[in-house]
C-alpha positions in Angstrom: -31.8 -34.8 30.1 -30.7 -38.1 29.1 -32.4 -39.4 26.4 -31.5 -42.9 26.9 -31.9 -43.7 30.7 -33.9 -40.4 31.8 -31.4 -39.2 34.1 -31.5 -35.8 34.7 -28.4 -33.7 33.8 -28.1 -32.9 37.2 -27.7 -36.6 38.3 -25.0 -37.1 35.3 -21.6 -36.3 37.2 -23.1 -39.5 39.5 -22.8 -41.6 36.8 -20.7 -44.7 36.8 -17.1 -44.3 36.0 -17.0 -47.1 33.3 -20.2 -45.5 31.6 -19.0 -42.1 31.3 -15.3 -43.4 30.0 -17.7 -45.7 26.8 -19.4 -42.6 26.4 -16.8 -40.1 26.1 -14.9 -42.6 23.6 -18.3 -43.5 21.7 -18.1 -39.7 21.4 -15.1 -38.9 20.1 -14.9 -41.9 18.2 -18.1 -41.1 16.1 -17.7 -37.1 16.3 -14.7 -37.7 14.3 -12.0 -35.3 16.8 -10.2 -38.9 17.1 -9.0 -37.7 13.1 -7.7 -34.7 14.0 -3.8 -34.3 13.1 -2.9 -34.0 16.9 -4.6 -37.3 17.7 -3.0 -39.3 14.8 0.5 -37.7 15.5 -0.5 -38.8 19.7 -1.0 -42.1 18.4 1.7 -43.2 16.1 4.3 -44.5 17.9 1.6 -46.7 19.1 0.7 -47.3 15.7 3.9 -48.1 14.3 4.5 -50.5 17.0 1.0 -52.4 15.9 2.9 -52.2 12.1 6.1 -53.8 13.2 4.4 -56.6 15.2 2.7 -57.3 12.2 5.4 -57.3 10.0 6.9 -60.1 12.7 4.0 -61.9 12.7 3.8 -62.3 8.8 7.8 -63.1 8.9 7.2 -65.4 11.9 4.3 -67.4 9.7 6.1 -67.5 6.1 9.6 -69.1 8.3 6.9 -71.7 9.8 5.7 -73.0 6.4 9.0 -73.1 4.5 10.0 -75.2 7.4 7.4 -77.2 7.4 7.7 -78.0 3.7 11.6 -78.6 4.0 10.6 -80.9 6.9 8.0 -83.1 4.4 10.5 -82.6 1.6 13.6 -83.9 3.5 11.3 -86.8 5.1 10.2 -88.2 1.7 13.8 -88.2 0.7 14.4 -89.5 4.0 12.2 -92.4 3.1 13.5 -93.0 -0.7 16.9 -93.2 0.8 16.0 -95.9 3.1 14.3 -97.9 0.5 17.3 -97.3 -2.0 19.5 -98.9 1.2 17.5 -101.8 1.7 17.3 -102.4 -2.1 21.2 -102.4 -2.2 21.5 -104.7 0.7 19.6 -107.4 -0.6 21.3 -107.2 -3.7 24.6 -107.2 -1.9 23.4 -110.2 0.3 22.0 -112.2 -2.9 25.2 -111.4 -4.7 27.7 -112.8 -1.7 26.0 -116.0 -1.9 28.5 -118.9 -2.3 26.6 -120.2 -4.9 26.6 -117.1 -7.2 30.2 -116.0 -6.4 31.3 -119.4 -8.0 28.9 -118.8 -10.9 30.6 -115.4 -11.3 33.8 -116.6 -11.0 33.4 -119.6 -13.5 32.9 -117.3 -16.1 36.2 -115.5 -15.4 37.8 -119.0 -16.4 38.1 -119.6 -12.7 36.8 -123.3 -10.9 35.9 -123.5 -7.1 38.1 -126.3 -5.5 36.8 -129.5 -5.0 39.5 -130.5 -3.1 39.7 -129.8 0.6 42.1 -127.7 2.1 45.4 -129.7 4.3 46.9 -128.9 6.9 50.8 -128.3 6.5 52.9 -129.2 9.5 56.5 -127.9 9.6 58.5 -129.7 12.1 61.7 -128.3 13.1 64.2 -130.8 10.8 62.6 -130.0 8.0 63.9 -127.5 5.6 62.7 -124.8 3.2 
C-alpha cells in the first residue's frame, strides 16, 4: 500500500503517467543506481556537451568585457583627442590674427606696410 496517498498496490499501475515518471526518477535519483558506471558512461556525451557550452559561455563573457573596456578606453581617448583639437584650433585662430602676425613679424626685423597697394596698368606701348 501507498504510504503517501493510500492507494492500494492494486490501484498503482492506474496511476498518472507524470506521477509514476517523478517517482521512478525520485527513485533512482536518491537510490543511488543513477551512479552506476553504465549510467555515467550513458550520460556523457550529454555531459560533455553541458562542459563545452560552458566553456563558450565563459569565453563569450570574458570577449564581452574586454570590449567593453576597450570601448570606455578608446572613448576617453576619444574625448582627450577632441579637446587636444579644439585647444590647437584656438591657438591657431588667435595666432593668425592680423594683429599678432605683424607683432611676430616685427621682431624678425620685418614692418607691415603702411602704404597701400597700386594698381599697375601696362598699356600696349609701353615697354619692359
Amino acid at each position: 500500500m501507498n504510504q503517501f496517498k493510500n492507494i492500494p498496490p492494486e490501484e498503482e499501475p492506474y496511476l498518472k503517467k507524470q506521477e509514476r515518471k517523478a517517482r521512478g526518477v525520485f527513485e533512482t535519483v536518491f537510490s543511488g543506481e543513477g551512479l552506476t558506471w553504465e549510467s555515467v558512461q550513458a550520460n556523457l556525451p550529454f555531459g560533455l556537451f553541458l562542459f563545452v557550452l560552458l566553456v563558450v559561455y565563459i569565453g563569450n563573457r570574458n570577449y564581452t568585457e574586454g570590449l567593453i573596456i576597450d570601448s570606455d578606453r578608446i572613448g576617453k581617448e576619444l574625448k582627450e583627442l577632441r579637446w587636444e583639437y579644439m585647444t590647437t584650433k584656438s591657438e591657431l585662430m588667435y595666432k593668425s590674427n592680423q594683429s599678432q602676425v605683424a607683432k611676430r613679424v616685427g621682431l624678425m626685423g620685418l614692418k607691415e606696410s603702411v602704404v597701400p597697394p597700386q594698381k599697375i596698368i601696362i598699356t600696349s606701348d609701353d615697354e619692359y
